[in-house]
Every structure is written in C-alpha cells, then in structure tokens.
N, C-alpha and C positions, 0 to 999 in steps of 0.2 A: 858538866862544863865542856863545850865544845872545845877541841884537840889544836894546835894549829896548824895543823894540814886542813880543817875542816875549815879555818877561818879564812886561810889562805885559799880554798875551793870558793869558796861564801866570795872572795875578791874577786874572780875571776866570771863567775856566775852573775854577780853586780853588775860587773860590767858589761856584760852579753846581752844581759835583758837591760840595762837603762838605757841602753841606746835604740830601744825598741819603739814605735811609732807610737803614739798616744789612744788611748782609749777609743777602739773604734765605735760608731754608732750603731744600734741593737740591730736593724739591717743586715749591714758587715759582717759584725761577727757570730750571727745566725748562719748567713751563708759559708764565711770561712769553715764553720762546724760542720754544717750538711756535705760540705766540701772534701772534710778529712776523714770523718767518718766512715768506718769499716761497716758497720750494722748498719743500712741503711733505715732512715727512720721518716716517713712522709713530713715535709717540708713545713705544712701549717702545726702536725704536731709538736716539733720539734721546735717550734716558734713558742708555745704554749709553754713547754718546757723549762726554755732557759728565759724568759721572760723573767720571773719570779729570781731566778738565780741575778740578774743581770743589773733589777733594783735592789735587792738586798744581797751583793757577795756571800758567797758563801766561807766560814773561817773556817778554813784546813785545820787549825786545831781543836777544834770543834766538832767535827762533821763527821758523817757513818757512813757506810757500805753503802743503803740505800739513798741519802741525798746525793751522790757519789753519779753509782749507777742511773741518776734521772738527768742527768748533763746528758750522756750519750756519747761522752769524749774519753773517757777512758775504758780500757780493755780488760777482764778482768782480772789477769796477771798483775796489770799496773794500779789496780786498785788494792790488791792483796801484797806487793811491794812497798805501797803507800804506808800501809797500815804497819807492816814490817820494818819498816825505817823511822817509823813514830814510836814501836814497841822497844827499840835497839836502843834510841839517839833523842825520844822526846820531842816535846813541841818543835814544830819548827821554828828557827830563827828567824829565818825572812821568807819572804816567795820567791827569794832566790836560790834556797836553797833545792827544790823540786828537781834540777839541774842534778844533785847527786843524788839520785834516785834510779836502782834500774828502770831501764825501758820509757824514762823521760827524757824524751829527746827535746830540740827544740822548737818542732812541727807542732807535736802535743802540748807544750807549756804557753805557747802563742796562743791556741785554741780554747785553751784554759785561762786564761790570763781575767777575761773580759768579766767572768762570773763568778771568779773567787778571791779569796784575799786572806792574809794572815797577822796578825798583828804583830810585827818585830818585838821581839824581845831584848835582843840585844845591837848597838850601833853598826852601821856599817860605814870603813873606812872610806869613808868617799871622796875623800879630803886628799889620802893617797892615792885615790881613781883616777881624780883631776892631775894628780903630776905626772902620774906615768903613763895615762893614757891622752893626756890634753883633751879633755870630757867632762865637762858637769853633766853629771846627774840633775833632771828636774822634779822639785819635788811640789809646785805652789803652778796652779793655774789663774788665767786671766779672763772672763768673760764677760762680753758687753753686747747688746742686743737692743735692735731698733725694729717697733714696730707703728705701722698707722694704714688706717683705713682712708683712702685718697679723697673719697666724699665725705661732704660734710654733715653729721646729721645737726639735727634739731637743736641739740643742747648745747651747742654751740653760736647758736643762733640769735638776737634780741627777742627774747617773751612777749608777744602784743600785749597781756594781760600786763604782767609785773613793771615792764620794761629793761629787764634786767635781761644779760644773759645768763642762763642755768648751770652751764660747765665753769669752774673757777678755773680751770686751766687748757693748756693745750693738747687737741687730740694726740699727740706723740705717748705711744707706751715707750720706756727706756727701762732698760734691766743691766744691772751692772754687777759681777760677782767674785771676788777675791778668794782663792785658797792657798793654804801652804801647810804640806805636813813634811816635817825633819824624821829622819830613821831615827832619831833620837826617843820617839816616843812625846813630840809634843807638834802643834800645831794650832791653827786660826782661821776664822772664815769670815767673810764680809759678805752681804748682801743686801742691794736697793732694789726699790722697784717702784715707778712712776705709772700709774694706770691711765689711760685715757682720759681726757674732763679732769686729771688732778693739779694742782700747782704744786708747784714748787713754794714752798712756806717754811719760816722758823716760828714756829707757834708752841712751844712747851705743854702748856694747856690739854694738848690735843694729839701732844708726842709727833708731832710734823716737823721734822732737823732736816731742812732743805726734801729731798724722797719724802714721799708718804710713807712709803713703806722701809721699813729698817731691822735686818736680823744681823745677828754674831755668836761668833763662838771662841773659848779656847779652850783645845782640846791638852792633858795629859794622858797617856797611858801607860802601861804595860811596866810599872816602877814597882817587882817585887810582889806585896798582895796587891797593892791597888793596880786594877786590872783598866779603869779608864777612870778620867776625872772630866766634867764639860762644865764652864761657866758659860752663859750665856743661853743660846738658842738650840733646845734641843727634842729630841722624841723617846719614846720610851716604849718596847713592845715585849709583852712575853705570852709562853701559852700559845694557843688560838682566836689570840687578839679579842675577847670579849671583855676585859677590862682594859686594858692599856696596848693597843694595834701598831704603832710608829708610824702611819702613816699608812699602811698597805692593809688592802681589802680582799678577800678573798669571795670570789662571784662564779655564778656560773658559765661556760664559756664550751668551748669546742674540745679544748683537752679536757675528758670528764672526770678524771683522777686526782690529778697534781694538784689543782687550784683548790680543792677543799680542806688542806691539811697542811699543816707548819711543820718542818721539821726541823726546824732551827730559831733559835731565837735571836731577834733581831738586839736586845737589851739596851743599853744607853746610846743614843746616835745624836751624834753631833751633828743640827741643822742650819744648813745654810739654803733653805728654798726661798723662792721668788712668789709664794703663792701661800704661804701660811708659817705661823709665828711658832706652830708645836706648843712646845713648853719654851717659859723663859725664867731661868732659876740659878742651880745649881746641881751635879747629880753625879752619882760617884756610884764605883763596882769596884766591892773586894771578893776575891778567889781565894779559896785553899782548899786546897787538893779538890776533891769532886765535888765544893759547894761555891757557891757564889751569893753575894750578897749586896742588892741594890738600893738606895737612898737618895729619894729627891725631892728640891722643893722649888716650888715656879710661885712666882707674882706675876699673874697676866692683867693686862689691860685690855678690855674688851669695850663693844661697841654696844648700845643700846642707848633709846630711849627712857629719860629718868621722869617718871611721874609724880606727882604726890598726892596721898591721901591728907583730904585737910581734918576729918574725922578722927581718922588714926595719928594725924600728925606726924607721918612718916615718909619717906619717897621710897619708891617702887618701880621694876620695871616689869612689861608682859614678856620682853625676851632679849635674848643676849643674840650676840653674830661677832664670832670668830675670826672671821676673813672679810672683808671686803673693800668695796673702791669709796672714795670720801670725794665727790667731787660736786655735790650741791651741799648748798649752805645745811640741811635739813642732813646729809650723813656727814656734813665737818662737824656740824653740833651734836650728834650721836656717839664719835669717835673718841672711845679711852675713857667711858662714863661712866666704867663700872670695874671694880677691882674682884678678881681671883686671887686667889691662895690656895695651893695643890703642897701639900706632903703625898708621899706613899714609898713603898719598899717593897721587894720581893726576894725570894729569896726560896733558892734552887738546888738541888743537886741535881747532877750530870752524871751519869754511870760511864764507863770507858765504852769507847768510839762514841758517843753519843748515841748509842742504843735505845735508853732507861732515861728517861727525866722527871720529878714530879717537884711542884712549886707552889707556893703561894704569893700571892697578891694582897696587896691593901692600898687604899689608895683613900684621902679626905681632901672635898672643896668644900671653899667657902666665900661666899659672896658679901661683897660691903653691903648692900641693899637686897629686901628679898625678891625672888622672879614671881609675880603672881599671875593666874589663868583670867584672861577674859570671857567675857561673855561666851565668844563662841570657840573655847578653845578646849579639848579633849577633856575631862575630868581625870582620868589616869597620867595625865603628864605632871612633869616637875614640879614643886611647888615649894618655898622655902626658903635659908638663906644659907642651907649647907647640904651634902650628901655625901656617903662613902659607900665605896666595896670592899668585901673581902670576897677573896675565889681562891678555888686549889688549881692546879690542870696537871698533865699528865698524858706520857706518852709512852710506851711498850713498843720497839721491834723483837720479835719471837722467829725466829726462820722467815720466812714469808706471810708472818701476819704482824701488821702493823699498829695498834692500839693508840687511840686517844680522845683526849677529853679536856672540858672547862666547865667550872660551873662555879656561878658569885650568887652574892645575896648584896640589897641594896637600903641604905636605912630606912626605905620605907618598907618594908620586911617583904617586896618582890624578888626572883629569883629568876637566875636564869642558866641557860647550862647545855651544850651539846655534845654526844656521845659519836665515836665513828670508828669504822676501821676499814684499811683496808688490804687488798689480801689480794697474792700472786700466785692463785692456782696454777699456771704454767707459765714457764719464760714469755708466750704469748698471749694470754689471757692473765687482766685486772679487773679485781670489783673494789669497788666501792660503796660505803653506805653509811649514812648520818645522817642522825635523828637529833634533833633541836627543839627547845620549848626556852621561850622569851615571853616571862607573865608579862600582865598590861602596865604591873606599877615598876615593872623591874629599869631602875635610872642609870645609865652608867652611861658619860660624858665622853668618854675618851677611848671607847672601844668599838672594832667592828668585827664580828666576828662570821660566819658566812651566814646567808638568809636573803628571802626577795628582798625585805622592804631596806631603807635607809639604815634606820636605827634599830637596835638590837631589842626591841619590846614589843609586847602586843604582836606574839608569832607562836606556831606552831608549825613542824614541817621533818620530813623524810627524803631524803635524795638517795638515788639510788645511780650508780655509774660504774660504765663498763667501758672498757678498753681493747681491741681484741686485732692481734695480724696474721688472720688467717694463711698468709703467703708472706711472703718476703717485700713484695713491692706495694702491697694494698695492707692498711691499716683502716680500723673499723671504730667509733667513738659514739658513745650513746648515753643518756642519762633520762632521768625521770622525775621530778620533783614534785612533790604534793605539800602546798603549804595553806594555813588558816588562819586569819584575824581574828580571834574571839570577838575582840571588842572595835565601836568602828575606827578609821584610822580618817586622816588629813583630806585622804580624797575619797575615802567610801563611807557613806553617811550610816550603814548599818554593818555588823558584823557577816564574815563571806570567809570564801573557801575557792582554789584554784590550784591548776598546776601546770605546770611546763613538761614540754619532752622535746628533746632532740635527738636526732640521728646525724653523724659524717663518716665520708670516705672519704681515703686519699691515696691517690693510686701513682705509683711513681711511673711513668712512661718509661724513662729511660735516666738514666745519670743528669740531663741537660732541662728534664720538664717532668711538671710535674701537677696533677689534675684535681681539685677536691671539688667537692658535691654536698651539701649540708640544707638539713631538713629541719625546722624550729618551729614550733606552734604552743600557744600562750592562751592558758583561757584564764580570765580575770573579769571580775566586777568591777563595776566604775557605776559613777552617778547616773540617772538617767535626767539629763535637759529639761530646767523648768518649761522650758517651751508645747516638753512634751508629757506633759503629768494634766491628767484632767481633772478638776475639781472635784469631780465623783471617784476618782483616783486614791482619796486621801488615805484609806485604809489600805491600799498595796505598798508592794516595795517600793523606795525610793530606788534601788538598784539593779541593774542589770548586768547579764556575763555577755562579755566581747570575747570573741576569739579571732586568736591572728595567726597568720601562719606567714612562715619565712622562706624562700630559696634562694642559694647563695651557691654558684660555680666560679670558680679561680680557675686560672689557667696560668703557670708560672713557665717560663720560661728562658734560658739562658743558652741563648744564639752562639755568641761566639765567648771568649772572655772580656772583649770590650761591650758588647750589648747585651741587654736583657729586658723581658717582654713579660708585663701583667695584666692580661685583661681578665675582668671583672663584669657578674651578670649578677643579677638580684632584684628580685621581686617579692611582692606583701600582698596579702589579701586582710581587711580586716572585716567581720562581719557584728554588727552590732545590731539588737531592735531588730534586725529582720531584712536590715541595711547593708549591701554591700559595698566597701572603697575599697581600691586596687591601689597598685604605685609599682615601678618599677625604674631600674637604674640600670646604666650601659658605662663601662669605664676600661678605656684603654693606655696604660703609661709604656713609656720606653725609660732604659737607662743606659748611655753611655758615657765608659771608663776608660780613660787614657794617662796613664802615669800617673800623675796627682789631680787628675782634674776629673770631675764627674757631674753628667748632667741629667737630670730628670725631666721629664716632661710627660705631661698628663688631661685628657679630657674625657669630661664625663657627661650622659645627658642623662638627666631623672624626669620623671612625673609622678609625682605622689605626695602626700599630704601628714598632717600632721599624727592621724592614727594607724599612719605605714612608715613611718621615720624606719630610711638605712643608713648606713656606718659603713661607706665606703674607705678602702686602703686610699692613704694618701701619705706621703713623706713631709717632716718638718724637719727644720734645724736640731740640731744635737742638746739634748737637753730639756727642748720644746714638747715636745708631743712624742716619745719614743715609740711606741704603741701605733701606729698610724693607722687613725680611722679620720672619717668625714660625714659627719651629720646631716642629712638634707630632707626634705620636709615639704618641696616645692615644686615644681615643674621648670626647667632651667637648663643652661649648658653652665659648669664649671671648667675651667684650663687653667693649671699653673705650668711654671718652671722655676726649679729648684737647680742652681748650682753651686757646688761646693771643690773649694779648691786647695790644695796644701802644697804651697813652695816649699816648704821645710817641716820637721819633724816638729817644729815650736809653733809652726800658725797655721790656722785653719779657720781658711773663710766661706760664709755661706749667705748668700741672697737665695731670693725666692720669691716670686709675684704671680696673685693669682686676679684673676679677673670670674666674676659670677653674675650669671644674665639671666635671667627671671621675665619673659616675653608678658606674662599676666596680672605683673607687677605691677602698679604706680608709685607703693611706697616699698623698702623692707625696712624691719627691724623693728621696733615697738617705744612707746615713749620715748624719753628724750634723743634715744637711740636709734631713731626713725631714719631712714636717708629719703629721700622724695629722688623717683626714678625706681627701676627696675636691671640695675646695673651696679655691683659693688665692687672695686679694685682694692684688695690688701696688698703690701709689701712687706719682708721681710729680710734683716740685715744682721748678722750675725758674724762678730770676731771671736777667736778664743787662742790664748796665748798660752803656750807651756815653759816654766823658767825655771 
C-alpha cells in the first residue's frame, strides 16, 4: 500500500501531467520522438516502430525489457530504474506516477506518454486538484466529423429503368463519438456513424435508431481480481492474433522485424469504432498473481442475404458481412438477418516483466441459420451452423533470443499454427524468421495472424528479416517471403506458389533531413483473361506469374521549426504474359507551424494503372486515417489542404479539401458510385472536444 508521501507525490505529478495538451496525432508524436532521441534511429523506421505501440498502448505493468527497448525513448539506465521501482513499490498506480522514477524527467514522460498506458489501480484525488489548483482534470472526449464528396454520383440520381432513386439518403458521411473514463476505474463510450446513400431511419427490424450505425460500451476495471469488465461493444486479442486479433493485423512492410511478432497482449478492449461492431456482449478479466483469466459472450447481428430451401424446408444463407453501408433497398433488407452467438475464454500466465507467457484459447459460434457453398464457391470453405477453436501460443525472451508461437485446431478437424523467432546477434544487427502453415479447411472467424492472403487458410509460408545499422546514420531493412496455396483461392483458379522480397535504406543527412530508398518486387499468379485462353488452350494452365516491382525514395525534411518538406517519388513496373505496364507518382507537401495553428498542403501527379496501384503519404484528420497513405490507380493531379487548429488545450479543429483531376476520365468511380466527369472534390470537417 502506497505511503502518503507517495500519495502526496501521486498529487503533485496529477497535476503536472493533466494539464498536459491532449493526445497528439501519430505525425507529432513520431517527430517529437525522433526529436528527443539520443540514438539516433532513421525516421521511416522509427515510424514502423511506434506505429504498433501508438494503436495498441503499451501497459507499463505489463511490459519487458524488450517491448521497452523498441519505443527508442528510453535509455537504458531508465529502463533498468523502471523495472527497479516495479521490483521495490509494484504495479504502478497511475501514469503519473513515472514522475518518481529516477531519471524521468518531464522531456522523457511527454515522449512516452502517446504509446503507453497503465491501468490505475487506485483513485486519484482530483476532486482536491480542482480546489487547490482551480484545474479539472479531463477525462471524457467529444468527437464529431463531416464528410462528403461535392459531386453527385449516380445513386443519388432517378434510375431510368426503376424510376426510383437508388440512395435512400443523403450523400453526407457524419461521425459522431462520446468517451469518458473516471480514475476511478470506470467509464463509457458512444458511437454513430451515417455512411453516404444511408438515411436516417427508426426501423427496429433492421436495428436503424436514427445512425445506421451504433456501437457502446461500459467499461469497469482494475476492482481487486477483476482486472476489466465491458458491456457492450468490444474486441478481444491474445497470442499472435490467429484466433482472436482485436482488430490489428500484422503485415509485411518496411520495418522487417517488429511487425511480425506480439509482444503484448491486447486482451479485452473496450470498442467504440466508427467502422465495425468487434464483438457485442459482455466480457470480463480476472488476475491473480501471474495468471489471468478471460470470459466472453457477444450476440451479433449481422448482414446477409436469407434464402430458402423449399426441398429441405429450411432458410439459408451463401454468406454473412460484418460491416457495411445499408443504403439501397437490396442492403436495408440484408441488414441484421442473421444472428451470432460467440462464447470463448482464454486464459494465461504471465512470468515477471513479461518475459515468459504461454495461454490458451477457445472460442464457439453459432449461427440461427446455416451458411451454405454455392455453385461456384471454394469446397474447403465454411459450411454449417456453428464452429469452434482451441489453440495454445506462447512466447520466450532468453537474453537476446526471442521465442514464439500459435497454433489452433478448428471443428472441421483443419489446423493451423505459426513458429518464429527472433534474435539480436548484436546491438546492430536483427534476424528474424517465421514459418507458418494455415491447412485449406482450417476456419477461424475472428483471427488474423501474419500471412499474404486475407484470411488465415489455405497458406503455407517462410519469412525471413533482417535489420542491420551498419553506421550510426544509415540503417539497412530487408526481408524475404516464400508463401504457397495448396489449394485454389478466390482469385487463383488453380493451386500456386510465390514470394516477395524487399530491400530499404535510410540514411540520416543530418539532425533536420532525412533520405530513404526502398526496393519491393512481388511474383504471384493470377488468372489468365478469358479473352486470352484459346479454345485449343483447354488443357494448359488457367494461371499465370506477374511480377512487380516497386521504387519508392522519400526525402523528409524540416527547414526551420515552423516548416517542413516531404517529397515523394515512386514508380511500378508490372510484367504480365510477356506484357509490360509502368506507372509512376511525383508528390511534394509543405507543413507549416505556428503556435497552434498548422497547415498542410500537398500535390501530387501519377500515371499508372490498376496492376501498378501506389500508396502515396498523405495526412488525414486525427483519428481518420493515422497511417497516412493514398491509393491511386490513374493518371491525374491530386492537391489537398489540410488545417488544423487548437485555441485551447480542450478543442481541436480540423478541415481539409482535396480536389482530384483525372484528364482521361469521363466517369470515375463504378456503379451506383460513378460520378460522370473526370474531376472529384472531397471535403473534410473535424471537431474534437477534451472535458
């Protein structure tokens, strides 16, 4: 039991950091890092980094040496103090207590602030913050978001054919999102969301309560063993996400280390997203001492088409959908047609510092009606009116070798399961490697674990990544993947084999700029075009290998402390059939910073097509698109301007309008979603209020 000089430290520390500016966007507080940082670490890796850290905090009582060490913000005096004032004093109280800690200063706990988090255990007097200091603490945010695209398309149009129009409502997206968590250990979330084409409706039927869309939550935690409690809307992740993920997916990317491996478990999370429902239930964590013990249960309402067999005398559907927008008559009468029922539990021990973990999984759905295959749908897919997993996983740090794994079994007696590790032959050289096999029948609904394809089945595959800073200002990033479809998949009509390899550099100029250079090439099968199969054909492959290849140079830069400069070059080659397309992208933004005000501005000009698609850097609203890429596909100029403005430490507002020209254009977009023109303007509108 803390002392009261500790609790009285705990007062003073409350107060230092609650008057602290709110949550900055992943941008921010990437550069604040790169900023503070003693070891300097190239820019885009260190984006790669804390990315992971920034969507899922990491829990200081929780956490080890090495999830620690991969922030890049601590020193490792301050990580060996850390660990020492947990071994002395236990959990800690709050995130404010980091304050008494040597060698945490205030510089350091800012830097830190944005990617970790601790679960208070016990109240903080905030009550006497407010008299003495004339200060509320906020603890409950306000978010409201307006988007629309200025043209009109199609579905909003009179149908010649039906006469009808197709959109029941108006193009306005609207997002709207209430939170509130008390030190107390309790809290609540609210969120809408109005998609383009949807109405506004009270339809029960169809669960339409004015928003189409509607999630909540109410959170308790940290009371004693129960370690959280969520009614409502929530996600669930443990392991290496191949039964139960929360929501975050692990892919291949630039940083070739970090992204392949969990070192934390996300466990019950209270959802309040704008883009999907998770679980909707109830779902509880008890602790004691190194085990933990989770139990949930969700009734979902999902979308599908309900058919009937007049033979069997039953209704049936070919497939379910999760998420989506309800705005023609044909997806309001899809919407909530079909019931779920999810039990499952896992259950853990934790070894001290979070070294040592190993766990199981179990998880049972069930469906009111069964999902059956049509004609032309895979033979190895779903089929039934229920399914379950069990899986173990497991994780080992050992000095500098890292250990882990997952592996489940699914009632149709498929299995699935990935091995890895990886290993810090020197402070400047990582490898990594992991090898994975997902049989054809193996089901599991709710998991993503790493792998090319979408879903975790019908895979086999080896990655192999390295990491290497030869010098102090150039770091080195490289990986290799070799993966196989046994059997054929959605868009390869026969069984194939392919693999990726990439090479980056990122070489620091100087403290102000900073250089990277990255090399990606992709060979994969895909169909080969009825167009081009000839009748005396019939006995060869339906399939052919494409190969692509990627180049991608950044050039960051930060002029003075009010501007800053990112130009951007990339270019694809893809060669198919004997075929070759090109495409390449040119993108220069500015950003300037003045007190609370900041402005973005950006344009880009592409040409290229849909078997060269880039993912150019682009910034969105806080919240919106963290990660900032831009898809394009076309030959066109893009230009936005983004600005964001904070009068006070409570509001933060953000607009943003982009304009996109497509010279070769007559229409874009496709069905109802068509615009006629070769010219599209978005806007966006964003408040968020701290209370």
């Amino acid at each position: 039991m803390p002392s009261k000089w500790s609790i009285y430290l705990l007062i003073i520390c409350a107060y230092t950091l609650a008057t602290a500016k709110e949550k900055p966007d992943f941008t921010t507080a990437v550069d604040a890092v790169y900023n503070y940082q003693g070891k300097k670490i190239p820019y885009e890796a260190l984006t790669e980094h804390l990315w992971i850290a920034y969507q899922n905090p990491i829990d200081l009582n929780h956490t080890s040496e090495e999830e620690l060490k991969k922030l890049h913000i601590l020193s490792k005096k301050q990580i060996n103090n850390f660990f020492e004032h947990l071994d002395k004093n236990g959990k800690l109280v709050s995130i404010y207590e980091l304050q008494a800690i040597p060698e945490f200063d205030l510089a350091t706990i800012e830097c830190l602030l944005p990617f970790v988090e601790v679960e208070e255990i016990y109240p903080l007097p905030t009550q006497g913050l407010t008299r003495t200091f004339k200060h509320r603490a906020r603890y409950g945010e306000l978010l409201s978001r307006y988007e629309r695209i200025l043209e009109t398309p199609q579905g909003y149009e009179i149908n010649q054919k039906t006469g009808k129009i197709p959109y029941q409502g108006s193009p306005d997206k609207l997002v709207t999102r209430i939170k509130w968590k008390h030190p107390n250990g309790w809290g609540f979330g609210i969120a809408t969301r109005k998609n383009p084409g949807e109405a506004f409706a009270w339809d029960p039927d169809t669960e339409r309560y004015g928003f189409d869309f509607l999630s909540g939550y109410f959170l308790l935690e940290n009371k004693k063993y129960l370690k959280k409690l969520v009614i409502g809307n929530y996600e669930v992740g443990y392991g290496q996400g191949l039964v139960v993920n929360a929501g975050f997916s692990m892919n291949k990317s630039g940083e070739t280390i970090t992204p392949i491996m969990r070192t934390s478990n996300a466990g019950i999370k209270p959802l309040s997203s704008f883009s999907k429902y998770g679980f909707r239930g109830i779902a509880t964590t008890f602790t004691w001492k190194s085990l933990e013990q989770s139990i949930y249960y969700t009734y979902n309402s999902l979308d599908g088409k309900v058919l009937q067999d007049t033979v069997a005398n039953e209704y049936y559907t070919k497939n379910i959908n999760r998420s989506g927008s309800h705005r023609t008559e044909q997806e309001i009468a899809k919407k909530a047609q079909i019931t779920e029922q999810i039990i499952g539990s896992t259950l853990m021990y934790v070894a001290k510092r979070n070294q040592r973990e190993i766990g199981l999984n179990a998880i049972y759905s069930q469906y009111d009606i069964p999902i059956r295959l049509g004609k032309q749908e895979l033979p190895y897919q779903f089929t039934g009116k229920n399914n379950y997993n069990l899986g173990l996983f497991y994780r080992y740090l050992w000095y500098n070798l890292h250990f882990f794994g997952e592996g489940a079994i699914s009632k149709s007696g498929g299995k699935g399961g990935l091995v890895g590790a990886i290993i810090s032959l020197f402070p400047n050289l990582d490898i990594a490697l992991l090898i994975r096999h997902y049989g054809e029948n193996f089901h599991c609904f709710y998991g993503k674990a790493f792998g090319e394809a979408t879903n975790n089945h019908n895979e086999q595959g080896i990655y192999i990544g390295i990491a290497l800073q030869p010098v102090r200002k150039l770091k080195v990033n490289a990986y290799y993947d070799h993966f196989k479809f046994p059997q054929p998949t959605s868009r390869i009509a026969e069984p194939s084999s392919g693999h990726s390899w990439l090479t980056k550099a990122t070489y620091e100029i100087n403290r102000s700029n900073l250089l990277l250079l990255q090399y990606k090439e992709i060979h994969k099968f895909k169909n080969i075009p009825k167009d081009k199969i000839q009748p005396s054909d019939h006995t060869k492959s339906k399939i052919a290998k494409g190969k692509n290849r990627k180049y991608k140079t950044q050039l960051k830069q930060q002029l003075n402390k009010r501007i800053a400069l990112h130009t951007e070059i990339q270019a694809s080659t893809y060669t198919f059939l004997e075929e070759l397309s090109w495409g390449y992208a040119l993108a220069q933004s500015i950003t300037w910073k003045f007190k609370q005000l900041s402005i973005t501005g950006q344009a880009a000009w592409c040409d290229t097509d849909a078997d060269n698609k880039l993912y150019l850097y682009e910034k969105a609203p806080l919240y919106n698109k963290p990660m900032p890429t831009m898809m394009i596909s076309k030959r066109g100029i893009t230009t936005y301007l983004m600005v964001v403005y904070k009068p006070t430490t409570n509001w933060r507002i953000e607009g943003k309008y982009k304009i996109s020209w497509y010279p070769d254009e007559d229409q874009l977009g496709s069905g109802q979603d068509t615009i006629d023109g070769n010219t599209k303007n978005e806007v966006k509108l964003q408040l968020i209020y701290k209370f």
